[in-house]
N, C-alpha and C positions, 0 to 999 in steps of 0.2 A: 491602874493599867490604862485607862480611857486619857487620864493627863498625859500619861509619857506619849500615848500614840498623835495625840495634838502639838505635845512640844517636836515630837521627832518631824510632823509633819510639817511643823512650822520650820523647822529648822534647815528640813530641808526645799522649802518655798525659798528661803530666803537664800540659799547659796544657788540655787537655777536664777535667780535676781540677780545678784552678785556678776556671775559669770556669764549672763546678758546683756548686764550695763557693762561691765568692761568687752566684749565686741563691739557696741555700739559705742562706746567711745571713740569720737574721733580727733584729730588732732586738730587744733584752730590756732587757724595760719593766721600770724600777725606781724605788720612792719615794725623790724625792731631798732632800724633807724633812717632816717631820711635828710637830707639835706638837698642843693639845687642841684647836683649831680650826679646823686647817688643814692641807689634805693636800696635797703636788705630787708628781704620779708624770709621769717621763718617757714616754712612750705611744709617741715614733718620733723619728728623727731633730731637727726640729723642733717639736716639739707636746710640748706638757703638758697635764694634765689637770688641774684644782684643786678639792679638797673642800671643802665648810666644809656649816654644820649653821643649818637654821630652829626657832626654837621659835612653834609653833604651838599655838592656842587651842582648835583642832578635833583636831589628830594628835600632837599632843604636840612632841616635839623631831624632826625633818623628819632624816634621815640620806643623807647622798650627795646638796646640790644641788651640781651640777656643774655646770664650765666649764672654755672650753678657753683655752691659751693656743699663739700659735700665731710662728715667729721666721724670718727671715733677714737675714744680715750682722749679726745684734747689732742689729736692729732687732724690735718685739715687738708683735702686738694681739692684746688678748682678747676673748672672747665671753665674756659674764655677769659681772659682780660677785659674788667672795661675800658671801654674808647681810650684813655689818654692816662697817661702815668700822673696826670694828678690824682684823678677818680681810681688809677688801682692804689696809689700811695693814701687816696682815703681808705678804701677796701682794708688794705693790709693792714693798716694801723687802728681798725677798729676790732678787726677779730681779736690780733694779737693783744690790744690790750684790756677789752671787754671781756672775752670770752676765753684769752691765755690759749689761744691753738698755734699749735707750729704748723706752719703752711708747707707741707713737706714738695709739693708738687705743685704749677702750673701748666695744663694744658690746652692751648691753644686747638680748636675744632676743625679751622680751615685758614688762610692764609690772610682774607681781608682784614681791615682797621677794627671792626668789631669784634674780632676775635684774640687779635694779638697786639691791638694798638697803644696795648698799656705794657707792653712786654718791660721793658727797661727798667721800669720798677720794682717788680719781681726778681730781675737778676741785680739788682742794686743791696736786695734784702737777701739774696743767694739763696733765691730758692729756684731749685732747679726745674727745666720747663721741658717738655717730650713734644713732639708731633712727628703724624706721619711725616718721611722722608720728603714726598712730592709739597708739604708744607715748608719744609725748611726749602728746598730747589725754588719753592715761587716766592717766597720773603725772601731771599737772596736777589734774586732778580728784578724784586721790586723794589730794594734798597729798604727795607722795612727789619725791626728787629728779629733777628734770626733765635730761633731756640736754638737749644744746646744740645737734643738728645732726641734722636728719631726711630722712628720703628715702623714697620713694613706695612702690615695689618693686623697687629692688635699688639695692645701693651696691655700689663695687667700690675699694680701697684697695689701692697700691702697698705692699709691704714688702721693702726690698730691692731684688732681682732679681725677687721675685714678686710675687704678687697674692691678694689673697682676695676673697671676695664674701659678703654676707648678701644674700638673696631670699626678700621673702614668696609665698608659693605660695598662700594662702585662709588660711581659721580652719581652730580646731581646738581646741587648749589653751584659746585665747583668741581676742579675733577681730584680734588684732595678732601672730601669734608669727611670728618669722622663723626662717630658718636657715642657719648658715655653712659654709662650705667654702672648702678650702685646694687647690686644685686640685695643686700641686706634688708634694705626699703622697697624695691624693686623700683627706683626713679631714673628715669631717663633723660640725659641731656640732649638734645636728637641737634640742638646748631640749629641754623641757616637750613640745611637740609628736611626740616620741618616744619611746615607752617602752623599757625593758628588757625582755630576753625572759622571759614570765611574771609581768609585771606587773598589778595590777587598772590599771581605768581612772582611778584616782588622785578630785583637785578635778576637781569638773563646772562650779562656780560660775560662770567667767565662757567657760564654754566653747562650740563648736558640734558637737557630738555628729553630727549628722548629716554635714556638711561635712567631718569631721575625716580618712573613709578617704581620700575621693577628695582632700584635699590632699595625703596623705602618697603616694599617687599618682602624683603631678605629682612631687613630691620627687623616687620612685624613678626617674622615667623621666629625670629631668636629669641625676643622678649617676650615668650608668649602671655608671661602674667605681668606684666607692666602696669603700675597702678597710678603714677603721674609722670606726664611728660612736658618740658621743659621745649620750649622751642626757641629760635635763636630768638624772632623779635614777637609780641602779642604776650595776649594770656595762654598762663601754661593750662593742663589739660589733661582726660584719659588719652588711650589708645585710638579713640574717636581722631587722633591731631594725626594718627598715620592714615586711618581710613580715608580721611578729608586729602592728606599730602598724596595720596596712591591715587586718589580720582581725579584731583588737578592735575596730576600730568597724564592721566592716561593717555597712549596713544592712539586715537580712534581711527 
């Protein structure tokens, strides 16, 4: 009687172990390829994160714009384009033939080079691209590749078994910036409209300074369990990257 009550007690020692170490299991994030212009780090189960680099007339050569890419079932859509249709023509040819995802979707966050300046190659591969309206009206205008498929304030696309969503919340960056989320992982693509922590306030040019805390605002109150956030350029981060973006602009 005294054995079975040590095995049962061992027995169940060891599954309160069991179901400890997997909580505390966490996922470690690793670059799963690299070249001179183009970064993929694994970030969680699902999600990548992709580097690539702007040269600019004002900042020199731009480091860390970032985008996410985000999968299930071997299904795949991203948020942002890198900089230039070589680096998304890298992008696309290493998912699809590493990892066999069909890239169902491209979404461009806001209308700048960082966001949509690989466009061309995406629609070379037919895959099709969404942005807010006022994104297609300001790449129109700037002679810059136009998506193909727009929506007001918020789209929501099947992948898989899941769902993602981009919603614009106000200006800020720009007066078109959206932002994505993966609700499954709960990961956040916030763009341009989200700094890193310890960032200056970056391009002011086509922005709404004023507008920009109370958007990011609205951000934080929708996500409220967001457990990684993805910002246009820097290291990605917790919900710390809205607390940080909401005090840079506060309006004092």
């Amino acid at each position: 009687m005294k054995a079975i009550k040590i095995f049962l007690l061992l027995l169940f020692s060891l599954s309160i172990y069991t179901v400890n170490a997997q909580k505390n299991e966490q996922f470690k994030v690793k670059v799963v390829y690299q070249s001179d212009d183009l970064i993929i780090t694994q970030i969680s189960k699902n999600a990548y994160e992709h580097v690539s680099y702007l040269q600019t007339q004002d900042f020199g050569k731009v480091p860390s714009c970032n985008g996410l890419l985000v999968s299930n079932q071997k299904e795949a859509i991203i948020f942002d384009t890198p900089t230039n249709d070589k680096s998304s023509e890298e992008l696309i040819k290493w998912f699809t033939d590493q990892l066999h995802f069909k890239i169902k979707a491209i979404i461009p966050t806001h209308f700048h080079d960082d966001c949509l300046g690989g466009l061309k190659a995406f629609h070379r591969h037919n895959i099709p691209s969404y942005a807010n309206f006022k994104t297609i009206t300001f790449a129109k205008e700037k002679g810059f590749a136009v998506p193909e498929n727009g929506f007001k304030d918020s789209l929501v696309l099947k992948l898989g078994k899941e769902t993602i969503t981009a919603k614009f919340f106000g200006e800020g960056h720009t007066r078109d910036n959206v932002v994505g989320y993966f609700p499954s992982e709960d990961i956040m693509f916030g763009g341009c409209l989200i700094k890193e922590l310890d960032a200056t306030k970056g391009y002011l040019g086509d922005a709404n300074v004023e507008a920009w805390s109370n958007t990011v605002e609205k951000v934080k109150k929708e996500y409220p369990n967001v457990k990684i956030v993805v910002p246009g350029h820097g290291e990605r981060g917790s919900s710390k990257l809205l607390d940080y973006t909401i005090g840079l602009f506060k309006v004092k």
